[in-house]
C-alpha positions as CSV (number, residue, x, y, z in Angstrom):
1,X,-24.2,87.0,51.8
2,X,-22.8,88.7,55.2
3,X,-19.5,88.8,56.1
4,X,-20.8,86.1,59.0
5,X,-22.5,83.7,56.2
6,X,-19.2,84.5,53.5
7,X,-16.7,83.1,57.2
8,X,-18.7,80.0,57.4
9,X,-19.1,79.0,54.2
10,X,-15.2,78.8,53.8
11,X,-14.3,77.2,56.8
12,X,-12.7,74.0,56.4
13,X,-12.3,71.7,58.9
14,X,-9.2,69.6,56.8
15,X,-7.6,73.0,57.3
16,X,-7.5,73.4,60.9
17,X,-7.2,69.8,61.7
18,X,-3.6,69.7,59.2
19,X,-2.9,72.9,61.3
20,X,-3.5,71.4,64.9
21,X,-1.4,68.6,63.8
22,X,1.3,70.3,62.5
23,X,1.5,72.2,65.6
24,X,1.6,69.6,68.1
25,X,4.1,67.9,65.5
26,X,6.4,70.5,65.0
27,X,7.9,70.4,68.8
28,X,8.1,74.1,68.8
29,X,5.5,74.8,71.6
30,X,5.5,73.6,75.7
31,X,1.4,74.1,74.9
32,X,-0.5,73.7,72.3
33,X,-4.5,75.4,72.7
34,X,-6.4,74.1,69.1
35,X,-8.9,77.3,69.7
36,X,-9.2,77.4,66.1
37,X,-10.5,73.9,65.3
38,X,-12.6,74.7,68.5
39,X,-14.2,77.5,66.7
40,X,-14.8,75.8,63.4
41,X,-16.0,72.4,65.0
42,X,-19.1,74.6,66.7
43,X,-19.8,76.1,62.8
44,X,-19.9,73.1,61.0
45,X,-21.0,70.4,63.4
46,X,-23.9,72.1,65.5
47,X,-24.3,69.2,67.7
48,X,-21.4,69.8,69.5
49,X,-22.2,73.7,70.1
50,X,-22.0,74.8,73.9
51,X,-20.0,73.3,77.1
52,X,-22.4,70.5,77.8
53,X,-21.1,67.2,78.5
54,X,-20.7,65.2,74.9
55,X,-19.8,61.8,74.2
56,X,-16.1,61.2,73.0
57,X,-17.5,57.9,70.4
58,X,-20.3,60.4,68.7
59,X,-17.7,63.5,68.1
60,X,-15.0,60.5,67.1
61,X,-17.4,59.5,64.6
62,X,-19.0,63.2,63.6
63,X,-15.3,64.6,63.0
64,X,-14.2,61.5,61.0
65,X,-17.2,61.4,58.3
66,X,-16.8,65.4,58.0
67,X,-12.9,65.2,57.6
68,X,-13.8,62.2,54.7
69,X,-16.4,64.0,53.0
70,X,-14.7,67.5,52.9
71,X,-12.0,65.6,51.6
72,X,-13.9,64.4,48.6
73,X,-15.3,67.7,47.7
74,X,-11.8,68.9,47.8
75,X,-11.1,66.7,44.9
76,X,-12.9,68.8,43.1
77,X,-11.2,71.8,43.8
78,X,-13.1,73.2,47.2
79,X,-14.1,71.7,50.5
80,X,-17.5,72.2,51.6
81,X,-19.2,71.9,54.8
82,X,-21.5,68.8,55.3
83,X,-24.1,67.3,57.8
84,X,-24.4,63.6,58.3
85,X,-26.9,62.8,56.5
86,X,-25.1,64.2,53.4
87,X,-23.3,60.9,51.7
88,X,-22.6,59.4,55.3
89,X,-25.3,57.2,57.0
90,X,-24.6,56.4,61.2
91,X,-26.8,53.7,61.8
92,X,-26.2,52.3,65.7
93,X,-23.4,49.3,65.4
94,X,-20.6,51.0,64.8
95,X,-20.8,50.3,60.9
96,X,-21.2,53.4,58.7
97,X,-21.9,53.3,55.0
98,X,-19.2,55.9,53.1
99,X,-20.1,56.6,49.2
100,X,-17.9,58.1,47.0
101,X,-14.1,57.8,46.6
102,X,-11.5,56.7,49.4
103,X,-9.5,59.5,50.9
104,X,-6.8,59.2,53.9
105,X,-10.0,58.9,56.6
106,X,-11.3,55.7,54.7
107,X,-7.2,54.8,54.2
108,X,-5.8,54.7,57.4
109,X,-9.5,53.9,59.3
110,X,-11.5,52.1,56.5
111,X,-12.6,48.3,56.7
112,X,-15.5,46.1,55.0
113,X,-17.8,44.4,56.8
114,X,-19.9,41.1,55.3
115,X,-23.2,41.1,56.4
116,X,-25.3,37.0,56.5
117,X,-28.7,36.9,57.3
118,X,-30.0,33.4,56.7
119,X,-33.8,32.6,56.8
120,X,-35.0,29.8,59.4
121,X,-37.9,28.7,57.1
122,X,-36.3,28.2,53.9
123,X,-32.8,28.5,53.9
124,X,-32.2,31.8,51.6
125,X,-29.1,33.6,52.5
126,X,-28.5,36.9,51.8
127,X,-25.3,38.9,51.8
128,X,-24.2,42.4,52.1
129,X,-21.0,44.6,52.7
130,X,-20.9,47.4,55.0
131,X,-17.7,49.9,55.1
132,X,-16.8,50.7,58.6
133,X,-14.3,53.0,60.4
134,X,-15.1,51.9,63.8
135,X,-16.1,48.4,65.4
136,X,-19.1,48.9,68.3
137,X,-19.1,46.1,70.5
138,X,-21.3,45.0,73.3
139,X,-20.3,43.9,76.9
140,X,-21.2,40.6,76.9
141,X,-24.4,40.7,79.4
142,X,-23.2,37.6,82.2
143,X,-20.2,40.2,82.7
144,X,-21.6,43.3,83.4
145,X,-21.7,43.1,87.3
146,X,-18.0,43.2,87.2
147,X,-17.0,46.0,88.0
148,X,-12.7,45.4,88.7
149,X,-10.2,43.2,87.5
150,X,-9.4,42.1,90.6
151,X,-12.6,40.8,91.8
152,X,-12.9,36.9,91.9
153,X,-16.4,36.3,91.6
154,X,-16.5,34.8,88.0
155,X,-14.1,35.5,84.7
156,X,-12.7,38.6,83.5
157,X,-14.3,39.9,80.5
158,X,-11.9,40.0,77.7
159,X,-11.5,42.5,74.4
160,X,-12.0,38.8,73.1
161,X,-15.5,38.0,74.9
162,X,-17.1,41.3,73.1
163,X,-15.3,40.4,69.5
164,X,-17.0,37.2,69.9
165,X,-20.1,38.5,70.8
166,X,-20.0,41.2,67.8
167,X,-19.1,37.9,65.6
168,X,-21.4,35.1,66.4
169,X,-24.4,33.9,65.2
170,X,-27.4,35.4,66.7
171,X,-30.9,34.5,66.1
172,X,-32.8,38.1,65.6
173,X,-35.5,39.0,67.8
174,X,-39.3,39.8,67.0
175,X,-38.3,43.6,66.4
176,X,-35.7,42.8,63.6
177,X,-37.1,40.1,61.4
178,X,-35.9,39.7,58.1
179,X,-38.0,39.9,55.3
180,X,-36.8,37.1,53.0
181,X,-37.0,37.5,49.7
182,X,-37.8,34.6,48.7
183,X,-40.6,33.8,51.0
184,X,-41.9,37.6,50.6
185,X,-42.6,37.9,54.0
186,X,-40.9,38.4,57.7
187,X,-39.4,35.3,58.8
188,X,-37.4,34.1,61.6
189,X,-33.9,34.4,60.9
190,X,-29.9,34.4,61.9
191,X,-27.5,36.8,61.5
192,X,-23.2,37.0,61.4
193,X,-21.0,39.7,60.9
194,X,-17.1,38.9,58.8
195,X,-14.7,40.9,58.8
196,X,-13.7,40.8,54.9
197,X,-10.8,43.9,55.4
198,X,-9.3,45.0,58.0
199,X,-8.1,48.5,58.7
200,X,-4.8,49.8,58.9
201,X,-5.8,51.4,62.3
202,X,-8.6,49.3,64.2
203,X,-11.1,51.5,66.2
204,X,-12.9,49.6,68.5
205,X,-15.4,51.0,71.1
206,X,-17.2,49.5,74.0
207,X,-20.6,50.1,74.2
208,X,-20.8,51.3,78.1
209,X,-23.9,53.4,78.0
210,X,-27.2,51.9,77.4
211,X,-31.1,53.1,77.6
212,X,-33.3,51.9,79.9
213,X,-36.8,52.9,80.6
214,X,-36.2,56.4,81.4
215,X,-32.4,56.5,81.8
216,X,-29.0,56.2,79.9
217,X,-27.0,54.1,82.3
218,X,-23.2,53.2,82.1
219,X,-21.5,50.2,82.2
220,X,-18.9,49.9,84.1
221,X,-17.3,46.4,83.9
222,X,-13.6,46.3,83.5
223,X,-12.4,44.8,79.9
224,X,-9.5,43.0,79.5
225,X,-7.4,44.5,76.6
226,X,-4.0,43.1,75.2
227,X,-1.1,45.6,74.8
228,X,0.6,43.8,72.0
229,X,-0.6,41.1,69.6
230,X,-4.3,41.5,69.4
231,X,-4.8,38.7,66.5
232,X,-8.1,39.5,64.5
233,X,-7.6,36.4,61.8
234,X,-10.4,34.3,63.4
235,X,-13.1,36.9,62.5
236,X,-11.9,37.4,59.1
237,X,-13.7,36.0,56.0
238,X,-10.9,34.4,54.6
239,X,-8.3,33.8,57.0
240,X,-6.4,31.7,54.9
241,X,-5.6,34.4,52.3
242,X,-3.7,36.3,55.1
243,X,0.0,35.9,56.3
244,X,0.8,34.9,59.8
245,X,1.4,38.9,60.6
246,X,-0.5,40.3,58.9
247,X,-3.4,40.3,61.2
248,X,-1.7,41.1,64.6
249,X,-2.8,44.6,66.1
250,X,-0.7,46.9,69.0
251,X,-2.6,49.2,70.9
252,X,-1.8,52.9,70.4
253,X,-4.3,54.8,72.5
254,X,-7.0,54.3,74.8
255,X,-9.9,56.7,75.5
256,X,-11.2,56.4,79.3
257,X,-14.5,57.8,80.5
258,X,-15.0,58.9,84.0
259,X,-18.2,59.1,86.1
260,X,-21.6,57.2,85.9
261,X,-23.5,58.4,83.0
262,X,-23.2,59.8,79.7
263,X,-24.6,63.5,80.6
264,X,-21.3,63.9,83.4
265,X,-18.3,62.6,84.1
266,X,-15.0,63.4,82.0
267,X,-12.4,62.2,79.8
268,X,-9.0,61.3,79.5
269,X,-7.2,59.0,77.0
270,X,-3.4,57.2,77.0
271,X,-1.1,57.2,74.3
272,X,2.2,55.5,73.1
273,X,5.0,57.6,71.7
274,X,8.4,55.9,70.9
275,X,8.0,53.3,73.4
276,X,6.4,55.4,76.7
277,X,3.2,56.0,77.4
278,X,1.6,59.3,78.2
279,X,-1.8,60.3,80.2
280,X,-3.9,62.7,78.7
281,X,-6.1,65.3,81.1
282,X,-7.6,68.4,79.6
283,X,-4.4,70.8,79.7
284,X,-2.0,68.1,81.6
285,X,-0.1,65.4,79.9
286,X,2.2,63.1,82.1
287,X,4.0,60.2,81.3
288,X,3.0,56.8,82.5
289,X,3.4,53.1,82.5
290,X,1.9,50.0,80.4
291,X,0.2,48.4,83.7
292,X,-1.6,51.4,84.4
293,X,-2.8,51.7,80.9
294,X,-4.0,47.9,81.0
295,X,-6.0,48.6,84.3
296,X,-7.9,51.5,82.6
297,X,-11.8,50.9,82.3
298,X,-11.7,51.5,78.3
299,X,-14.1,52.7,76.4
300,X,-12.4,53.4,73.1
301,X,-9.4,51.5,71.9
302,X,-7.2,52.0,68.8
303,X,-5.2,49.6,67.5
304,X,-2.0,50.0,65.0
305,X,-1.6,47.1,62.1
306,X,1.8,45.5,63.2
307,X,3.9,45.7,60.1
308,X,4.9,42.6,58.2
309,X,7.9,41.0,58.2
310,X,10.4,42.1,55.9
311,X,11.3,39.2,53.2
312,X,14.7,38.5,54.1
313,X,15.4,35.3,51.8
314,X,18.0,36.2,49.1
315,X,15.7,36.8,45.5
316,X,17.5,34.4,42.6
């Protein structure tokens, strides 16, 4: 092994990422430039080698399933570098399947998905659970000519409109019948997604770019999104096994994409620290104010568990 081969095989991506945060933590610095994590980001996820335009969701996703699964192989005593095919599948939908044991990723990001496909000749239903660190949601189609939240033609599209749409029953189309098992055979069939856990920290993104015959387009309809109080207990399995606060969501950060298609443009994000909101741009961070954030054109929103009420009734 090279001395080339020997620096990749030890670089761990845990490392620099605990580093980076530490840094920008610590207070100590007016700038903070993570060239480090930089470096080690090209090694160990190839996709993202080079200065061509990449999409903020895919590295999001890419960097969270190599920070989980570096983190189990740490458990048993050293890190090691994965792909994502290794233990970590990314179908489309924003619902990935994580093996192994939990680690802070699957902690802090982690939820369950249940899965209820229901055959249209016979009745059989069939169930399954998908983990998820991030929710993928479609822009409702009969809003996607709206472009501002200040045209009148028509209703605003809401955060709420795309939940819905993630959520209700569908009837699948002719390319995604569902072989039932007990009619042995593709049949027409419906589909629902529950939410049985929720995440401590609920990604959700918007779905803004889609194929068409020979193009990636973006869309760029203007979504709605609460600041405060995002209630998620009517998609949840069992809402009744959940306390009145124990479902409400604030919004901690948003991730904004700018320009018409997925090969250009650039991002920024906005974030909340104690109260005040900041703007993120490259090396520029300025502070801001909640009803520019709520104008933004989102594409990736995170959302913070509200904590529960503390139990102040005296204990006999």
């Amino acid at each position: 092994m090279n001395e080339t081969q020997r620096r990749a095989s030890c670089l761990s991506l845990v490392e620099e990422f605990r580093k980076t945060l530490c840094s920008l933590w610590q207070g100590s610095q007016t700038a903070f430039s993570p060239e480090s994590l930089f470096y080690v980001v090209w090694k160990i996820m190839p996709n993202f080698r080079g200065y061509q335009q990449q999409d903020a969701h895919e590295f999001m996703r890419y960097l969270l399933d190599h920070l989980h699964l570096e983190l189990q192989g740490g458990r048993n005593g050293a890190a090691r570098s994965t792909v994502p095919q290794d233990g970590v599948k990314l179908p489309t939908g924003g619902k990935c399947c994580i093996n192994g044991t939990s680690t802070v990723v699957t902690s802090i990001f982690g939820g369950m998905l249940q899965n209820e496909v229901n055959c249209l000749i016979c009745g059989t239903e069939s169930r399954k659970f998908d983990p998820f660190l991030d929710l993928s949601l479609d822009i409702p189609s009969q809003f996607r000519n709206k472009r501002t939240k200040n045209q009148e033609s028509g209703p605003i599209c809401t955060l709420r409109d795309c939940l819905r749409s993630f959520t209700d029953l569908e009837e699948l189309d002719e390319t995604e019948l569902y072989v039932c098992h007990k009619c042995k055979k593709r049949q027409k069939s419906t589909k629902k997604f529950w939410i049985q856990k929720l995440p401590k920290v609920l990604c959700l993104h918007l779905k803004r770019f889609h194929w068409t015959a020979y193009l990636r387009n973006k869309i760029d309809t203007y979504v709605e999104f609460p600041v405060r109080g995002l209630d998620m207990k009517c998609y949840l399995l069992e809402p009744e096994n959940s306390g009145p606060e124990s479902c409400l969501y604030d919004l901690a950060a948003v991730v904004v994409h700018h320009g018409s298609g997925v090969g250009s443009g650039h991002y920024t994000a906005y974030a909340s620290h104690e109260g005040r909101w900041f703007h993120f741009n490259d090396s520029t961070v300025t502070p801001t104010d909640e009803d520019t954030v709520v104008k933004a054109k989102a594409y990736i929103l995170f959302y913070v568990e509200r904590p529960a009420k503390a139990d102040t009734d005296p204990k006999l």
